[in-house]
C-alpha positions in Angstrom: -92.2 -93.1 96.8 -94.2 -94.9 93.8 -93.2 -98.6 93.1 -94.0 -101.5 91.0 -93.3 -105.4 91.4 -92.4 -106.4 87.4 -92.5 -109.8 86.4 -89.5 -110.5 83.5 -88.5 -114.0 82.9 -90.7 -116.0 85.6 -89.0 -113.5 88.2 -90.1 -110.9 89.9 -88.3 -107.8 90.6 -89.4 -104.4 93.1 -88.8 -101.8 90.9 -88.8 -97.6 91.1 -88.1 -94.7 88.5 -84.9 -94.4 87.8 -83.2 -97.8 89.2 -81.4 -99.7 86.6 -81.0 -103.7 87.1 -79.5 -106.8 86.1 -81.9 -109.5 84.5 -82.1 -112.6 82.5 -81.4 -111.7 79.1 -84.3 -110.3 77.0 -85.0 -110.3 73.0 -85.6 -106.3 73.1 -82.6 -104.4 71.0 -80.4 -102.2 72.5 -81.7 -98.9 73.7 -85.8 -99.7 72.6 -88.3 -99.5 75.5 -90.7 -102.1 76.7 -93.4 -102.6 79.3 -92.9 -105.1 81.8 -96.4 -107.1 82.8 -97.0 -104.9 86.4 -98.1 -107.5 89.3 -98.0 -104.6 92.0 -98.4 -100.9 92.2 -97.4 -99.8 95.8 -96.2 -96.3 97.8 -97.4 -94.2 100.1 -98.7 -97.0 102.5 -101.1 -98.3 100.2 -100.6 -101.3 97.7 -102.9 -102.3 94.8 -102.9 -105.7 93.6 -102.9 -106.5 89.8 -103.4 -102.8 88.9 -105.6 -102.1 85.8 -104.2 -99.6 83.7 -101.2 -99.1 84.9 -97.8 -99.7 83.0 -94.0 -99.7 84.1 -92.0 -98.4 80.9 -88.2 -99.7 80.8 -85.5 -99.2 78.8 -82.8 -101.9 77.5 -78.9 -100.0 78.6 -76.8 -102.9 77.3 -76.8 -106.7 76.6 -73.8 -108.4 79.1 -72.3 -111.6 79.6 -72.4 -112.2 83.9 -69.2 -113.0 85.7 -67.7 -116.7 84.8 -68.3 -119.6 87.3 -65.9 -122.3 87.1 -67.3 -125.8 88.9 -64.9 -128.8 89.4 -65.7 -132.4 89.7 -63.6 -134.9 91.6 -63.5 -138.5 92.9 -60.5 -139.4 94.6 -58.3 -142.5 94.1 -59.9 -142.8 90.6 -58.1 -140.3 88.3 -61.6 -138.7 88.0 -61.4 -134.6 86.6 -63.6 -132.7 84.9 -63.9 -128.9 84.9 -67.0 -127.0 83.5 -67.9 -123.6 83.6 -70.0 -120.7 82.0 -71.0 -117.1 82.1 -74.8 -116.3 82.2 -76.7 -114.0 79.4 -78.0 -110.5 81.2 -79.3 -107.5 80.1 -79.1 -104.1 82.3 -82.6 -102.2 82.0 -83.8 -99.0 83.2 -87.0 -98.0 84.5 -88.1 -95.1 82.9 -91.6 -94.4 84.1 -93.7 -95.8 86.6 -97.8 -94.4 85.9 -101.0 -94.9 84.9 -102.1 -95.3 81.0 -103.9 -92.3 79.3 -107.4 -92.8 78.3 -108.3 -93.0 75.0 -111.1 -90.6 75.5 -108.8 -88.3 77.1 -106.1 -88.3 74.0 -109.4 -87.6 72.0 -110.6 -84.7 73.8 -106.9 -83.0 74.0 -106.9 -83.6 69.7 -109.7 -82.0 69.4 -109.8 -79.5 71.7 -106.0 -78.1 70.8 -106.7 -78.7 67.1 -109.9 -76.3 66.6 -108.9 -72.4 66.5 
């Protein structure tokens, strides 16, 4: 099984076709595609490091707001309260494709080659 280490946000995530995930959020729009920056193509017992010419294609599902953390501060015998909280900014992403780039020479011979008859 084919996978990929992404980097998104100054994290890095193991990733395979198909998974969907929970990450920082990111400026794409809903439901536009994006390629990650790949840091490590691996599968079949053999791992390349910084791959060259490889992409990772994913897909943004939905822009979410993560489950609320409430945090309490307290001194005792001094009246002292305070309550905070917040709810982090995520975005669920799919991975659509994990696989190598097609060469430029190769799109050209493919145009020519089915466009002459």
């Amino acid at each position: 099984m084919t996978y990929a280490v992404i980097s998104l946000g100054g994290k890095q995530y193991r990733v395979q076709e198909g998974e969907r995930l929970v990450v920082d959020r990111l400026a794409f729009d809903e439901g536009k595609t994006f390629t990650p920056d790949v840091m490590l193509l691996g599968g079949d017992g053999n791992a390349d490091l910084a791959p060259k010419g490889v992409t990772v294609t994913a897909r943004v599902v939905e822009h979410t707001l993560g489950k609320k953390i409430r945090i309490g501060k307290y001194r005792p015998k001094n009246g002292y309260k305070r309550h905070l909280g917040h709810r982090s900014k995520l975005t669920r992403i799919e991975i659509e494709s994990i696989g190598k780039r097609a060469s430029r020479a190769k799109k050209a011979d493919t145009a020519s080659a089915g466009g002459e008859g």
